[in-house]
C-alpha positions as CSV (number, residue, x, y, z in Angstrom):
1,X,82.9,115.7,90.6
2,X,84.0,118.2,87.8
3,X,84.8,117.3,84.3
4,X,88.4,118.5,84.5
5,X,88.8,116.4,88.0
6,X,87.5,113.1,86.4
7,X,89.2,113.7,83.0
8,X,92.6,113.8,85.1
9,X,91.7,111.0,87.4
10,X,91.1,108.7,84.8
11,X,94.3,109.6,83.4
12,X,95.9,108.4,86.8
13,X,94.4,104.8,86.1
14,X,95.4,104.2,82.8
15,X,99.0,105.7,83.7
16,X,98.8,102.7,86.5
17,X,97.0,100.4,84.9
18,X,99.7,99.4,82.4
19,X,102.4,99.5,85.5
20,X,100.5,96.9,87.3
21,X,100.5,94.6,83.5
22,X,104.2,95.3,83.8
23,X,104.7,93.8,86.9
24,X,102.4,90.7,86.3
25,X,104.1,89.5,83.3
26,X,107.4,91.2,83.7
27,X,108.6,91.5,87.1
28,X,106.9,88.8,88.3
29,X,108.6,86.0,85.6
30,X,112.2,87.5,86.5
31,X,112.4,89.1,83.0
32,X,114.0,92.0,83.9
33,X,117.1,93.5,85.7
34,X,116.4,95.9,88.8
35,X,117.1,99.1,86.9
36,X,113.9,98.6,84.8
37,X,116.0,99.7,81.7
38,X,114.0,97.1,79.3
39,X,112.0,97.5,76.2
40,X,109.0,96.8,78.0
41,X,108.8,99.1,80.5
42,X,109.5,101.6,77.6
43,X,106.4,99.7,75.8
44,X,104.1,99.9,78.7
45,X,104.9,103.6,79.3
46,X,104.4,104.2,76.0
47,X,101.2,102.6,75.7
48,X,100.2,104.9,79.1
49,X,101.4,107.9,77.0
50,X,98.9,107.1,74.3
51,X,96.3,105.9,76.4
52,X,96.5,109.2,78.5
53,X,96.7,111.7,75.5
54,X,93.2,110.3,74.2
55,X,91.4,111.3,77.2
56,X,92.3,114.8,78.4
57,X,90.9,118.2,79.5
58,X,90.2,119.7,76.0
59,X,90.1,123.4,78.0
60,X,90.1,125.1,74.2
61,X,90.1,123.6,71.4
62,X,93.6,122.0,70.0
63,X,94.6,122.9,73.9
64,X,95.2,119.3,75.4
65,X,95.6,119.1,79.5
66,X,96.8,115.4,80.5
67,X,99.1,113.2,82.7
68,X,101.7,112.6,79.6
69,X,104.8,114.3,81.1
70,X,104.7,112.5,84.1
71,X,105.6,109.3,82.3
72,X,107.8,111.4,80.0
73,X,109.3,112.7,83.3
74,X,109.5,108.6,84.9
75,X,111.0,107.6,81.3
76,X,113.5,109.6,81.3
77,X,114.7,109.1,85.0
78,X,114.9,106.0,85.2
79,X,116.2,105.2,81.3
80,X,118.0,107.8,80.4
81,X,118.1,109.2,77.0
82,X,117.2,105.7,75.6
83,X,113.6,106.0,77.1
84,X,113.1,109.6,76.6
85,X,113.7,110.0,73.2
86,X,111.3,106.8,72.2
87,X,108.6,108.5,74.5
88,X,109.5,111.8,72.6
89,X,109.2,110.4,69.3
90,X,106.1,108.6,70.6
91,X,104.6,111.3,72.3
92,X,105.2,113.9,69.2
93,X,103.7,112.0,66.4
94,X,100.7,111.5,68.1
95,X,100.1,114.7,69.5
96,X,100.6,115.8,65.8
97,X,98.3,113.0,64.9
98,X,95.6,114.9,67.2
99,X,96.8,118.4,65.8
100,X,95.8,121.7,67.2
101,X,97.4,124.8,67.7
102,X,98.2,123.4,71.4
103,X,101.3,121.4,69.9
104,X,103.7,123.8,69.6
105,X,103.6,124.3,73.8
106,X,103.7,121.0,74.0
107,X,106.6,120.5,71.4
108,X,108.4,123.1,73.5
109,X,107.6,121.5,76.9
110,X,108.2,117.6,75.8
111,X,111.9,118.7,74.0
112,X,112.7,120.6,77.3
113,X,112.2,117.0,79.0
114,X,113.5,114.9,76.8
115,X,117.3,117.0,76.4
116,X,117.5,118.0,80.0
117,X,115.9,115.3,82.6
118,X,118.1,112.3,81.2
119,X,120.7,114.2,82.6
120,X,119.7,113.4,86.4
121,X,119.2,109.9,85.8
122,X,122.7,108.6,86.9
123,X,122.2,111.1,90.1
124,X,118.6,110.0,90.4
125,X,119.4,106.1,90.7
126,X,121.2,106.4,93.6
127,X,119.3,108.6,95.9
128,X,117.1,107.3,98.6
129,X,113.0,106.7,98.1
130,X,111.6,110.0,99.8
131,X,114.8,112.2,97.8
132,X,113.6,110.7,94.4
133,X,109.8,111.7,95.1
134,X,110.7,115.0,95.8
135,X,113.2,115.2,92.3
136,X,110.5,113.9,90.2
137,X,107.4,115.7,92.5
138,X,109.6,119.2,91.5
139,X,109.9,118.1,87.8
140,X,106.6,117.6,87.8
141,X,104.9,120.8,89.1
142,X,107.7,122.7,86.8
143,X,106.6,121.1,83.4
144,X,102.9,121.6,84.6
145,X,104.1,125.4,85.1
146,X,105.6,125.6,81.7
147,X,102.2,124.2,80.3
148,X,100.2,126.5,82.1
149,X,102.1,129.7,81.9
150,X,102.6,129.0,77.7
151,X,99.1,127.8,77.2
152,X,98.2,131.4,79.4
153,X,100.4,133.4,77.1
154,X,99.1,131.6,74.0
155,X,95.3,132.1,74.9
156,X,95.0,135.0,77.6
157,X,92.6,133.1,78.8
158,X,89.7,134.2,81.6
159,X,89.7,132.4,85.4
160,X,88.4,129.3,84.4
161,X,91.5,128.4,82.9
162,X,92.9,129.2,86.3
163,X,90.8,127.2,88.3
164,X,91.7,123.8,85.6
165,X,95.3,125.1,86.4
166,X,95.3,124.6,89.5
167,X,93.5,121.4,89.4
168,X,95.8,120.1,86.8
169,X,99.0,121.2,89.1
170,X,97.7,119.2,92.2
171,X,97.2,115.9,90.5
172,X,100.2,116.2,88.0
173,X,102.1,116.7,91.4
174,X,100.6,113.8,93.5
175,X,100.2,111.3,90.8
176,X,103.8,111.8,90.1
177,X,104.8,111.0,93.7
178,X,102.2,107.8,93.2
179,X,103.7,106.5,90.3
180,X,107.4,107.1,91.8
181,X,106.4,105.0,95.0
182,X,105.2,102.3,92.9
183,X,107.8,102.0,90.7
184,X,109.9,101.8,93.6
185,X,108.2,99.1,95.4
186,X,108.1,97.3,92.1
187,X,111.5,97.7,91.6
188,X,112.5,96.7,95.5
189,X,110.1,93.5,95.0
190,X,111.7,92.1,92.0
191,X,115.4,92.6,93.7
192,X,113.8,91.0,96.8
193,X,112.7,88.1,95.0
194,X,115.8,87.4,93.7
195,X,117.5,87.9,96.8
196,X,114.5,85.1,98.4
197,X,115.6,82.6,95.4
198,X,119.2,83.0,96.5
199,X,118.9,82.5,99.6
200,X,116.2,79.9,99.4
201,X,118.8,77.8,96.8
202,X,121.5,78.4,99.5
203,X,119.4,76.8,101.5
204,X,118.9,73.6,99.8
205,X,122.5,73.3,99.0
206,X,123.3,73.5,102.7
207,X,120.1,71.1,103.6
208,X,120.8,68.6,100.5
209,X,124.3,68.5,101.8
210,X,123.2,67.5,105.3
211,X,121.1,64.6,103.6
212,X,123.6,63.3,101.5
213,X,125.7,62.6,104.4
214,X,122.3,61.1,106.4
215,X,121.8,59.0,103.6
216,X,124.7,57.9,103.0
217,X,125.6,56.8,106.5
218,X,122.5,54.1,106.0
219,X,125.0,51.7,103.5
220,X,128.7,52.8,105.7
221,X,126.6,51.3,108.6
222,X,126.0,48.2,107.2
223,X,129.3,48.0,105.6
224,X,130.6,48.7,109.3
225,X,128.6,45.8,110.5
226,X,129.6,43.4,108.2
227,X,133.4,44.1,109.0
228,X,133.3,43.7,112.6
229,X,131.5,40.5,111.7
230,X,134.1,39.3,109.5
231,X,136.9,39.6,112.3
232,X,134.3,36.7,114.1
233,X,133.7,34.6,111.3
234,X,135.8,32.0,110.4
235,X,133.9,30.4,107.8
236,X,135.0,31.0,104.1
237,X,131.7,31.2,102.5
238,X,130.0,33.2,105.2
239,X,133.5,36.0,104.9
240,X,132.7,35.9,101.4
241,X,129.4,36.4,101.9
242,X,130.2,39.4,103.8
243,X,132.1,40.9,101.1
244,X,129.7,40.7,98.8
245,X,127.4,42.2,100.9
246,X,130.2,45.0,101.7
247,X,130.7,45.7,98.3
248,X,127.4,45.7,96.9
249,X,127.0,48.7,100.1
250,X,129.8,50.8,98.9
251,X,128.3,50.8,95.2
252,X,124.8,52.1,96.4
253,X,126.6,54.8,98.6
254,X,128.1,56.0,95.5
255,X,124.3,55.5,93.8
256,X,123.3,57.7,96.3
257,X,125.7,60.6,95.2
258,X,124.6,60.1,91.7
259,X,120.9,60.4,93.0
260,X,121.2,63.5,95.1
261,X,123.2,65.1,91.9
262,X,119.9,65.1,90.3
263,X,117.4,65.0,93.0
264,X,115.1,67.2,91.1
265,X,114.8,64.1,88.4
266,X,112.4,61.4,89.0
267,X,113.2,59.4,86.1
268,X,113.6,55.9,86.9
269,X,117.5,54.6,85.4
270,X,116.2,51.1,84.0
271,X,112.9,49.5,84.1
272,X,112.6,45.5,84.8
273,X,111.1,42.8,87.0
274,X,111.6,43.0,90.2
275,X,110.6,40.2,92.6
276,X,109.1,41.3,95.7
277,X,110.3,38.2,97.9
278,X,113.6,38.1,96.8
279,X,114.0,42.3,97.2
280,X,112.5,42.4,100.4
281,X,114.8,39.3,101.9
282,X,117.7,41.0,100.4
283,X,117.1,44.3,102.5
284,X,116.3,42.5,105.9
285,X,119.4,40.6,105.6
286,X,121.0,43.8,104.7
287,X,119.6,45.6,108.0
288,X,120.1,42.3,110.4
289,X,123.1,43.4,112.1
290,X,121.7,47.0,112.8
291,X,118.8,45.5,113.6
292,X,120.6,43.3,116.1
293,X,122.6,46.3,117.5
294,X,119.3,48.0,118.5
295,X,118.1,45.0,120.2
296,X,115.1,44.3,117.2
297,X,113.8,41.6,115.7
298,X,112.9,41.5,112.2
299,X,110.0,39.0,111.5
300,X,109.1,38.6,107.8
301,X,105.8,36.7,106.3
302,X,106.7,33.8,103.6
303,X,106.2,36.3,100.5
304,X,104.5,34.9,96.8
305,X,108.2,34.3,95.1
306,X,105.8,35.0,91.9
307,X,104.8,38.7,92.3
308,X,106.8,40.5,90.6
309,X,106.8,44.8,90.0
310,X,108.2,46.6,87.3
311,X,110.5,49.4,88.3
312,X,114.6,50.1,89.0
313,X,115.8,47.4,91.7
314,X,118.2,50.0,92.9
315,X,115.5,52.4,93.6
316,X,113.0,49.7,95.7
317,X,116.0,48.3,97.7
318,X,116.9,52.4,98.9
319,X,113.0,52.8,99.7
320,X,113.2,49.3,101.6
321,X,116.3,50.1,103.7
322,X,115.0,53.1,104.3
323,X,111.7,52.2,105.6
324,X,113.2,49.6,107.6
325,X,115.9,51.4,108.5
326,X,113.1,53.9,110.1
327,X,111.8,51.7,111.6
328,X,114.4,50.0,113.9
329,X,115.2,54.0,114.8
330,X,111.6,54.3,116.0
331,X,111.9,51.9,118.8
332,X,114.8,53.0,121.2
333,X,114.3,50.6,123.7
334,X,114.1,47.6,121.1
335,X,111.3,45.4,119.8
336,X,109.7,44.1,117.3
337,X,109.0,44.7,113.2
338,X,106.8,42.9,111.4
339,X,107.1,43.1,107.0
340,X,104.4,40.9,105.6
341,X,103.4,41.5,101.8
342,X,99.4,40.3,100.2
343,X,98.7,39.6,97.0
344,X,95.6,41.1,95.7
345,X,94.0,41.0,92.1
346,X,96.5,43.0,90.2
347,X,98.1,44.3,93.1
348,X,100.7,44.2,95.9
349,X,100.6,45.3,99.2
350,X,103.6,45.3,101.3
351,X,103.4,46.8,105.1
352,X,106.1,47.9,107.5
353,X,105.0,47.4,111.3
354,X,107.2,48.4,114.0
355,X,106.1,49.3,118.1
356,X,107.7,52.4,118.4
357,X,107.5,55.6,119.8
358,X,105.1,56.5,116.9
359,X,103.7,59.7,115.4
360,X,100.8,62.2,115.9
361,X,98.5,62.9,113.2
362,X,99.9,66.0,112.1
363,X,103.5,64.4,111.9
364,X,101.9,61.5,109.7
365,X,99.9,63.9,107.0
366,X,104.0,66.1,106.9
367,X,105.4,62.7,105.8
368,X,107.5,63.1,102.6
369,X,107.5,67.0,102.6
370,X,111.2,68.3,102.1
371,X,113.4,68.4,105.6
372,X,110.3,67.3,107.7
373,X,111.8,64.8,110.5
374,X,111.1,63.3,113.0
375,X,114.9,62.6,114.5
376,X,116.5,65.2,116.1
377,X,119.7,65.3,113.4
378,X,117.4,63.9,110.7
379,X,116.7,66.3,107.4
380,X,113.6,64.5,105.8
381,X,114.7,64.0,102.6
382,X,115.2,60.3,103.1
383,X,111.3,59.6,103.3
384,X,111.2,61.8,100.1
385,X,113.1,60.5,98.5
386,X,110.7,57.3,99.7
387,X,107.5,59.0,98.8
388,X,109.2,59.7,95.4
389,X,110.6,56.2,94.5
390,X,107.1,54.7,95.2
391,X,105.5,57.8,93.3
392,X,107.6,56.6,90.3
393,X,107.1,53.3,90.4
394,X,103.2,53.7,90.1
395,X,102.6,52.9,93.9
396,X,101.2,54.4,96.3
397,X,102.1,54.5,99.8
398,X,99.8,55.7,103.4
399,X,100.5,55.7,106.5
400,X,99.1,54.7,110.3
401,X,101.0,55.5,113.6
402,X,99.9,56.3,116.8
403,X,101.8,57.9,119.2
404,X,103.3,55.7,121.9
405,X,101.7,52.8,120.1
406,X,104.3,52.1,116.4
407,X,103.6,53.0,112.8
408,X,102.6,51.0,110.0
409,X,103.9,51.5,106.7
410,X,101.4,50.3,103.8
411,X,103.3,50.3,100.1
412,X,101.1,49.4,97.3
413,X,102.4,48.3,93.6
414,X,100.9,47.3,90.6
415,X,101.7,43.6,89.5
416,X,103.7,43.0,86.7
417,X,102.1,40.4,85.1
């Protein structure tokens, strides 16, 4: 390969090199608008500028053939006179810094770019991909041109200096219609992206709005059993009982709104003891009567009244209900679940059994990932919000189910005290 050839080529990589920075730790972190018209993409071309200048074809001396109008030519299209006269003033000062009698060609060229190009920009911005690689593949060739015909006038120089001018022309040309395509792509991958995050929050709204209304059906149907019971009971303290049951429903149906406001939030509200015994009765009584609808019975193991967990009662009583809830929903035809709780060392372990229709390995191990379910009209954000609670609370929580067999639930927490 010839000097001239490599000299240029390694000019194309350190006019790319800083493009590719640009979109790491620009593009990529949604730091910029599509239009590119930021201080660092002026920065980064004018660090390409500088980079470029320092290595070029040195043909005679204070002569200087490099890749630096290209990105004089891409400044100036895509940031109007704002980028082209920082890349001019950038581009000057260090050509002077070199010196040579070269500069005054490239003062001419660089001043023709920077008062005429800007001009297109408006024009340019709107055109389709394949039309802008042609406006800035013509710019291109007719600085290199310039450069060659001036530097030919300057130096009536033999036909070596034709064959680097020809050379030079190609790969100003093609690296021009490189760098074009890539800025491009960068710029259609950053809009992209923000069009993906749109559309992906849209989604969420749509799918978190589907699970507020699945999880809030869990306490209206309770509520809903409790009133059809009161119509048969006519015992004051059981009616009243009820109630309280009905009202304590309705308030964590409105917990539930507050929760999915701030989903994202795993904070727990207010830490205390919680009794495990007393919890866990408290949710089978709540989930008796749709229990009882769906022809299941709830069996529960005499619990230790004395382990107690530290974490939000709210929070454990909306994993519970959930759980069980699950559970009765698993078994279609009716049956049986079993809640027994164990006591070891320092901590608790509470398990969920039901014979139902199960779940196959791979439906297990997608337990607890957002709108994963199981139910046709499900969304999976109640066992999240499950996985979460637990998560939260310093337990952990696994899972055994075989298909056509049941599922068994198996919540750890650490004691209290």
């Amino acid at each position: 390969m010839s000097y001239e050839l490599e000299r240029l080529l390694v000019n194309v990589l350190f006019m790319l090199l800083p493009l590719f920075i640009f979109q790491m730790f620009w593009l990529d972190k949604d730091r910029v608008n599509s239009n590119l018209k930021t201080p660092g993409f002026a920065i980064m071309l004018s660090i390409s500028l500088i980079i470029c200048m320092s290595f070029p074809i040195e043909f005679f001396p204070g002569f200087h053939f490099d890749l630096r109008h290209v990105l004089l030519i891409i400044g100036a299209l895509y940031g109007g006179y704002y980028f082209s006269s920082w890349l001019f003033i950038t581009v000057f000062a260090y050509r002077f810094f070199l010196g040579g009698d070269g500069i005054y060609v490239n003062f001419f060229v660089i001043t023709l770019i920077t008062a005429c190009v800007p001009l297109l920009s408006d024009i340019y911005s709107k055109l389709k991909l394949y039309q802008k690689v042609i406006i800035a593949f013509i710019l291109a060739e007719i600085s290199a041109v310039l450069v060659i015909l001036l530097s030919y006038l300057v130096l009536q120089t033999p036909f070596e200096f034709q064959t680097t001018s020809i050379k030079y022309f190609i790969v100003q040309g093609l690296s021009m219609c490189l760098v074009v395509y890539l800025v491009e792509t960068m710029k259609y991958n950053a809009q992209m992206r923000k069009e993906l995050i749109k559309a992906e929050k849209m989604s969420i709204l749509t799918q978190i709005s589907a699970s507020i209304s699945h999880e809030v059906k869990n306490p209206i149907t309770i509520t809903q059993g409790f009133v059809e019971a009161l119509e048969d009971e006519d015992s004051k303290e059981r009616r009243k009982e009820y109630v309280g049951y009905i009202l304590e429903e309705l308030q964590r149906a409105q917990n539930i709104i507050y929760e999915f406001l701030a989903l994202t939030k795993p904070e727990l509200d207010s830490m205390t003891s919680i009794n495990i015994s007393k919890e866990l009765s408290y949710s089978v009584n709540l989930m008796k009567p749709f229990a009882k609808s769906h022809k299941v019975k709830i069996e529960i193991d005499n619990i230790d009244d004395h382990c107690m967990i530290l974490g939000d009662r709210q929070k454990i009583r909306q994993c519970f209900i959930n759980l069980i809830k699950n559970s009765i929903e698993a078994m279609e035809n009716g049956g049986e679940l079993w809640i027994k709780a164990n006591k070891n060392s320092n901590r608790i372990s509470i398990d969920i059994i039901d014979n139902g229709i199960g779940m196959t390995p791979n439906e297990v191990s997608k337990l607890g990932t957002p709108y994963f379910t199981t139910k046709e009209e499900g969304t999976g954000l109640g066992m999240m919000i499950v996985f979460n609670i637990i998560k939260t609370m310093k337990g952990e929580i696994k899972v055994e189910s075989e298909k056509g067999k049941g599922t068994k639930f198996m919540i750890t927490f650490p004691l209290a005290f």
